[in-house]
VOLOTOR-447359 format. One record per residue (C-alpha): residue number from 1; residue in one letter; x, y, z. Coordinates in nm, 3 decimals. Example, Ala and Ser with C-alpha at 12.3 -4.5 7.8 and 13.67 -1.06 7.14 Angstrom:
BEGIN
koldren;voza;c1;c2;c3
1;A;1.230;-0.450;0.780 .
2;S;1.367;-0.106;0.714 .
***
This chain:
BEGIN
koldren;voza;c1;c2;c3
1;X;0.908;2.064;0.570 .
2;X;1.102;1.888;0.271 .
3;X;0.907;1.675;0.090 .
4;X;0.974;1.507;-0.260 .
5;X;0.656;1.382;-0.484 .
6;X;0.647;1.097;-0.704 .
7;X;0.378;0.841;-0.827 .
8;X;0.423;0.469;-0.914 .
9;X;0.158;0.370;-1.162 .
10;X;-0.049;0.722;-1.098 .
11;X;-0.032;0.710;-0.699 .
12;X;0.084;0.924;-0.560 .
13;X;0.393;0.949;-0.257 .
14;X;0.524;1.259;-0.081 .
15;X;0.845;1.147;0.104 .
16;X;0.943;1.358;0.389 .
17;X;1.269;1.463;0.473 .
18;X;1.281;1.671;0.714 .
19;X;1.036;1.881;0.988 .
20;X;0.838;1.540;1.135 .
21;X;0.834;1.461;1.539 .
22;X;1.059;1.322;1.735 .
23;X;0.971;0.950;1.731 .
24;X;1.290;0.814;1.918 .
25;X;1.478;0.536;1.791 .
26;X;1.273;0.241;1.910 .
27;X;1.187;-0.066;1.679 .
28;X;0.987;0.113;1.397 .
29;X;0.663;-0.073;1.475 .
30;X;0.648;0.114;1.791 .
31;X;0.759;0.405;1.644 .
32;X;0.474;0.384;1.406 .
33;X;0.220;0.314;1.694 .
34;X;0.377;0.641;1.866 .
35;X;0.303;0.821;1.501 .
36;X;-0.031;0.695;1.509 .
37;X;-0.174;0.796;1.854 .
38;X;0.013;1.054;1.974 .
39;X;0.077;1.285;1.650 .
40;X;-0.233;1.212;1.403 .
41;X;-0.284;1.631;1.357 .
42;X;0.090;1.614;1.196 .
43;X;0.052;1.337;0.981 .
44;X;-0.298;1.367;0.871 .
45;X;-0.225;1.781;0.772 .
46;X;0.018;1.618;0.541 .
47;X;-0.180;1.422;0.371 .
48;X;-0.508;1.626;0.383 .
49;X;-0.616;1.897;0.103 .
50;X;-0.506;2.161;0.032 .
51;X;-0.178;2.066;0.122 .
52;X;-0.212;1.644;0.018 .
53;X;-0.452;1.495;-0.223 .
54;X;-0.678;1.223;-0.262 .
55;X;-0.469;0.888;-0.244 .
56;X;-0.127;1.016;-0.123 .
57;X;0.068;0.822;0.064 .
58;X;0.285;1.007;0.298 .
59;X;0.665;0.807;0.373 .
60;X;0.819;0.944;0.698 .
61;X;1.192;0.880;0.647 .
62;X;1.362;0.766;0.998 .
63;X;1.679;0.603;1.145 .
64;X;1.636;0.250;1.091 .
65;X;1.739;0.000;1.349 .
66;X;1.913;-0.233;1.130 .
67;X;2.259;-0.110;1.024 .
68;X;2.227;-0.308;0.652 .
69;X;1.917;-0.069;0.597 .
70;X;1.991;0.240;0.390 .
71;X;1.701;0.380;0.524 .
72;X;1.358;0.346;0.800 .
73;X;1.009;0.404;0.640 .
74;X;0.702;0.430;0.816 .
75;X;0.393;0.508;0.602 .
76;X;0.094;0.668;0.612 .
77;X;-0.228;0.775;0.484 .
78;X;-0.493;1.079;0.540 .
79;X;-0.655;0.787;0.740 .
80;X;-0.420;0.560;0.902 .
81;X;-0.047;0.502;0.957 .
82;X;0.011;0.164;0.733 .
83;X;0.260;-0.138;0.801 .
84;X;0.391;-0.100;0.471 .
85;X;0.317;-0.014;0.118 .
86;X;0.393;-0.127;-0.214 .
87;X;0.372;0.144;-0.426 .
88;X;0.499;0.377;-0.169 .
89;X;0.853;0.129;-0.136 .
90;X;0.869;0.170;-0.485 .
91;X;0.838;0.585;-0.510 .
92;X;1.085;0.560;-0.189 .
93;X;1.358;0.386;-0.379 .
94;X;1.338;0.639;-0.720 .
95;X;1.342;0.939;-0.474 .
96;X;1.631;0.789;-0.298 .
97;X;1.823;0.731;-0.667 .
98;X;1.725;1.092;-0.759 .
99;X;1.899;1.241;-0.409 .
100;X;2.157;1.037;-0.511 .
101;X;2.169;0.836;-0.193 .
102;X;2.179;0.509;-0.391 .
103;X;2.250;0.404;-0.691 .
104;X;2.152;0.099;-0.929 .
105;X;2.142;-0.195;-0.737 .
106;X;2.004;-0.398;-0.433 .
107;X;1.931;-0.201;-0.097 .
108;X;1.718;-0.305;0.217 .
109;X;1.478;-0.043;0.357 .
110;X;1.320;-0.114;0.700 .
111;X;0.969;-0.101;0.771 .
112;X;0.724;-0.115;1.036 .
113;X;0.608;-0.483;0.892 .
114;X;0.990;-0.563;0.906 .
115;X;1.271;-0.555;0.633 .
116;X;1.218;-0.510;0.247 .
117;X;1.465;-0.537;-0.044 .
118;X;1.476;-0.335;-0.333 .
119;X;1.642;-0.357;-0.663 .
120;X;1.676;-0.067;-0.852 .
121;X;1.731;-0.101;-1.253 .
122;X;1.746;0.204;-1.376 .
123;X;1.629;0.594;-1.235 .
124;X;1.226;0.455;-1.243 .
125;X;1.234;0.083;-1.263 .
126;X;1.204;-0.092;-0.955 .
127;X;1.151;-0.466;-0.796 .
128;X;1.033;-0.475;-0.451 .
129;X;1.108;-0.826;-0.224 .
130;X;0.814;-0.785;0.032 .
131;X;0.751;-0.933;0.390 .
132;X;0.646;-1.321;0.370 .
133;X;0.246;-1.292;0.288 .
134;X;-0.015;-1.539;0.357 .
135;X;-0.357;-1.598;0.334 .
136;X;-0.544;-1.676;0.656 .
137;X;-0.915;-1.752;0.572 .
138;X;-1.073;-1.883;0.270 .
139;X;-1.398;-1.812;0.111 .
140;X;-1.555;-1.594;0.380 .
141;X;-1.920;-1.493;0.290 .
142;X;-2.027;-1.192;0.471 .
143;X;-2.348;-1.036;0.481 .
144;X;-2.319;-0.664;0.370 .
145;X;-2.632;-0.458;0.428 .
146;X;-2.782;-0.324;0.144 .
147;X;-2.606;-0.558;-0.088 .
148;X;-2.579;-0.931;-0.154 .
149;X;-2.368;-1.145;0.044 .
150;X;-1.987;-1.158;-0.089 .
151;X;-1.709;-1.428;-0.012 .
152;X;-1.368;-1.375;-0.007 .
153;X;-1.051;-1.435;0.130 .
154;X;-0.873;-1.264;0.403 .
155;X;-0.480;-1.234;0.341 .
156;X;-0.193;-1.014;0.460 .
157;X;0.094;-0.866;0.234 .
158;X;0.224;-0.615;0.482 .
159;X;-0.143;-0.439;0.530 .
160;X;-0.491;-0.706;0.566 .
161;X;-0.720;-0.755;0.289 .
162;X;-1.012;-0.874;0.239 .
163;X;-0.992;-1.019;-0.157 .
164;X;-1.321;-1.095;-0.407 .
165;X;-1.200;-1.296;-0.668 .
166;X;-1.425;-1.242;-0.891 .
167;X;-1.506;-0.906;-0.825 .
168;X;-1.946;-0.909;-0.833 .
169;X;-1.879;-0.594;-1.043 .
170;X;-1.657;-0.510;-1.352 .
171;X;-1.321;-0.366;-1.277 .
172;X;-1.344;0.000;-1.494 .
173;X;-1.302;0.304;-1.494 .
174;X;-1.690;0.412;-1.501 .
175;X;-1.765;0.144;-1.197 .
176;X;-1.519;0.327;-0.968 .
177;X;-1.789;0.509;-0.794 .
178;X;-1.979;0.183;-0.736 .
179;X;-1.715;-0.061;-0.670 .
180;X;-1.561;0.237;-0.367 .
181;X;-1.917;0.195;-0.189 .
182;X;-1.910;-0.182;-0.200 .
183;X;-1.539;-0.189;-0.063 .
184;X;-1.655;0.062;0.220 .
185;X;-1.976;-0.174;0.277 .
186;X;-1.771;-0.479;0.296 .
187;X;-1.474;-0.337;0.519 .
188;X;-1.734;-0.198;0.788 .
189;X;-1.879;-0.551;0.742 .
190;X;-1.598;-0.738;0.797 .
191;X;-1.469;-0.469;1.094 .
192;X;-1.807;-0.495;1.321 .
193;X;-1.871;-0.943;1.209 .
194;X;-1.472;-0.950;1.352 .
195;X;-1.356;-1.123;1.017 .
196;X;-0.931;-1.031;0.971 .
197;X;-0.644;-1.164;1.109 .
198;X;-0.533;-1.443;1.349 .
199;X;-0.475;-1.223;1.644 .
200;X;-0.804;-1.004;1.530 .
201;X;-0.680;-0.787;1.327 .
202;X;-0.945;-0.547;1.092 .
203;X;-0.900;-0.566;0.793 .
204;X;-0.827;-0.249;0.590 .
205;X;-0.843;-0.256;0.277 .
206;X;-1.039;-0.424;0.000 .
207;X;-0.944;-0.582;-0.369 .
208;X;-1.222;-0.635;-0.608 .
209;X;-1.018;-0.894;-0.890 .
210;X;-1.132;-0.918;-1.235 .
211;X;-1.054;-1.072;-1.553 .
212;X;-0.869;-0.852;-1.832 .
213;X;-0.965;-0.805;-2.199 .
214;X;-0.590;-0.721;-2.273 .
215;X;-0.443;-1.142;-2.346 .
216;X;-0.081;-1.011;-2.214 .
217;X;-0.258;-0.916;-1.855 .
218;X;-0.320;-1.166;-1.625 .
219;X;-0.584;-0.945;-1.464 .
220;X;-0.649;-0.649;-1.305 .
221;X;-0.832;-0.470;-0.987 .
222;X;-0.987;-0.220;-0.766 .
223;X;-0.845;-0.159;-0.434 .
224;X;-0.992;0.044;-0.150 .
225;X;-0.754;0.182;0.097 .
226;X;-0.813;0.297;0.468 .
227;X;-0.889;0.653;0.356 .
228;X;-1.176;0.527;0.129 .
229;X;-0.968;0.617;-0.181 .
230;X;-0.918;0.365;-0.455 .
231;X;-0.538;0.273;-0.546 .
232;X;-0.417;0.425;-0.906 .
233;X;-0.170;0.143;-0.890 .
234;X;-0.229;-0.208;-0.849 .
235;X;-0.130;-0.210;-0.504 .
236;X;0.235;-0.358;-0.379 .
237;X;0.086;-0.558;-0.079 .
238;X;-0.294;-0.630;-0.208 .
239;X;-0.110;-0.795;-0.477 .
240;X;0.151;-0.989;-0.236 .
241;X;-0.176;-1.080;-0.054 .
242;X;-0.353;-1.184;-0.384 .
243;X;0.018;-1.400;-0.456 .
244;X;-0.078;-1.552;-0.134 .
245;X;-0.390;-1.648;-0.210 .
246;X;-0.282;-1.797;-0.562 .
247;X;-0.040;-2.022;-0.435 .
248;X;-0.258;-2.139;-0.219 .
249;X;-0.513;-2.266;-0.435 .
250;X;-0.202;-2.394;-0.690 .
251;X;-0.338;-2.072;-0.932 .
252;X;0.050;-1.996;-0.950 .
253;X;0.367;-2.159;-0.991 .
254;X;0.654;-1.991;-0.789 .
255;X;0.855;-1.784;-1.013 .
256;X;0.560;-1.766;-1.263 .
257;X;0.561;-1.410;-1.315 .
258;X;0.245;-1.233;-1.429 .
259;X;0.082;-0.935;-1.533 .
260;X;-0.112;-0.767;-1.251 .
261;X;-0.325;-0.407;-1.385 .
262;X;-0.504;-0.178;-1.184 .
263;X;-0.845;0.007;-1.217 .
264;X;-0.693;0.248;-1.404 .
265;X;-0.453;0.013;-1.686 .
266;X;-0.159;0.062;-1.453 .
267;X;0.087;-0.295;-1.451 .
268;X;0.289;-0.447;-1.199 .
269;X;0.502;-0.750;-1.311 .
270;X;0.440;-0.999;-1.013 .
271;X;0.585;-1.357;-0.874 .
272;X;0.704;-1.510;-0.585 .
273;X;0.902;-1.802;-0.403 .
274;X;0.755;-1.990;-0.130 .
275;X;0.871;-1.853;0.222 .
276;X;0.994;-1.975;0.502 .
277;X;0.685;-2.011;0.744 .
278;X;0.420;-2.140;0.477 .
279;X;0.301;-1.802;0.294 .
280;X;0.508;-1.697;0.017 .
281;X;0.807;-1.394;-0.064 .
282;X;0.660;-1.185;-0.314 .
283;X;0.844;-0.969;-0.583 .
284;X;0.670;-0.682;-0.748 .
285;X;0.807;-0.460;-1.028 .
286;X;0.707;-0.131;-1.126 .
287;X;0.785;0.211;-1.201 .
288;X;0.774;0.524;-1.016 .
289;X;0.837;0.893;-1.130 .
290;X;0.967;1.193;-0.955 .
291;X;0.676;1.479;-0.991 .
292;X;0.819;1.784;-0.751 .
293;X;1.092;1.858;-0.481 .
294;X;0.950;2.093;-0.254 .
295;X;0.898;2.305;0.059 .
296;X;0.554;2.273;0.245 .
297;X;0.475;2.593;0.468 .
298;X;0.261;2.568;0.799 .
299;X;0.143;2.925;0.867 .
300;X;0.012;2.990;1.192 .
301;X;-0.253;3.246;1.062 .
302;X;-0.378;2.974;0.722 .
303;X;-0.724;2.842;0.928 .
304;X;-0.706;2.536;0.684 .
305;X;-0.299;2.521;0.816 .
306;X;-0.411;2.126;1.001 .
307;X;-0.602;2.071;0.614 .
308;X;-0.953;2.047;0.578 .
309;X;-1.171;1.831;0.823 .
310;X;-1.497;1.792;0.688 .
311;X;-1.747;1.598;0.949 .
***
């Protein structure tokens, strides 16, 4: 299986070129619902270790169905196959510059959540035009065993989030451990009290926002994805969900563009136009790096060749 590495802001992507199942050449949400139930071993010994790591993102390149698109995505994780993902768009577009399939300039990859554009500025710098995002609830208070009550809001950017704004415990480095059990807590929560989307759907993952101590960052969070990993980056669609959410409550003038960090000090430069339906277009910039072009190798006799399950 080809596969090219990069990370955008510290997360990681493995883009897949070649050796995935035949998905057909449906729309891609239904190809990524076919990815999802009927070939979780592939995808999941992608992304597991040895062969994956901890926070990987795995983007399964496929025909799109729109001819403008230079390219299908559909996304994954060790846990779930996603609608679409920020960071991920972004690593896409610098591996797709480095194969020297495009070059500077605006493209449209497809997605499962529906078309993105892409501008690419130079080999690493890239600005992302998500899927309209909007929030759908305001100030939810859950009850999360073993912990205090929290309130939120519940938005979509191309995946559903459940948002803390602020976040009950400092954004750092040293609180990782303790901010990953209360995301876990509160998405379980949210899963079994039905809180998430119009139509029901869970939510899956979780931002924890905090203020910044640096005066040229706007702010900066923690977010939990599916796979119980935090995101090194600041997350492309918990922040078009968190644009949502600040345009909502008049936080944010469209085309304001500010400084969103993650956990870890990584930036995205963020702002948006309203869209078309009530929610707003986000446009997120950041920079992804190519880390290793490679061959993975699925020996029939390796007893960890599906990656390592532990129950």
């Amino acid at each position: 299986m080809h596969v090219i590495d990069s990370h955008t802001g510290g997360e990681p992507t493995r883009v897949i070129l070649d050796g995935a199942p035949d998905l057909g050449s449906g729309p891609l949400s239904a190809r990524a619902g076919l990815l999802a139930t009927q070939h979780r071993p592939f995808w999941r010994s992608v992304m597991l270790e040895p062969r994956g790591q901890p926070a990987m993102v795995g983007a399964l390149l496929v025909p799109p169905v729109d001819p403008s698109c230079v390219t299908g995505v559909i996304y994954f994780d060790v846990d779930a196959v996603l609608g679409m993902c920020g960071h991920g768009t972004i690593g896409l577009t610098v591996t797709l510059a480095y194969l020297g399939r495009i070059g500077v300039g605006s493209h449209r990859i497809e997605t499962p959540a529906g078309v993105v554009t892409v501008e690419l500025h130079d080999p690493n710098t890239v600005t992302v035009t998500n899927i309209e995002s909007r929030r759908v609830h305001q100030a939810v208070t859950i009850e999360v065993p073993d912990f205090e009550p929290v309130t939120g809001d519940v938005a979509y950017g191309g995946n559903w989030f459940f948002i803390v704004d602020p976040s009950p415990v400092p954004v750092e480095p040293a609180n990782i451990r303790q901010l990953t059990d209360l995301g876990v807590a509160i998405r379980q929560t949210s899963v079994a009290q039905s809180v998430g989307g119009e139509a029901g759907e869970p939510i899956d993952h979780v931002i924890f926002q905090d203020a910044s101590p640096d005066p040229d960052v706007h702010s900066r969070n923690f977010v939990l994805c599916p796979d119980d990993a935090y995101d090194r980056s600041p997350c492309g669609t918990g922040s078009s969900a968190r644009l949502a959410c600040l345009a909502a409550d008049g936080r944010l003038a469209p085309g304001e563009e500010i400084v969103q960090a993650s956990v870890i000090g990584s930036p995205y430069r963020l702002s948006y136009q309203p869209g078309p339906n009530g929610g707003v277009i986000p446009s997120i910039t950041g920079q992804a790096f190519v880390m290793a072009e490679s061959r993975l190798i699925f020996d029939p006799a390796d007893p960890f060749r599906s990656g390592i399950e532990i129950t």
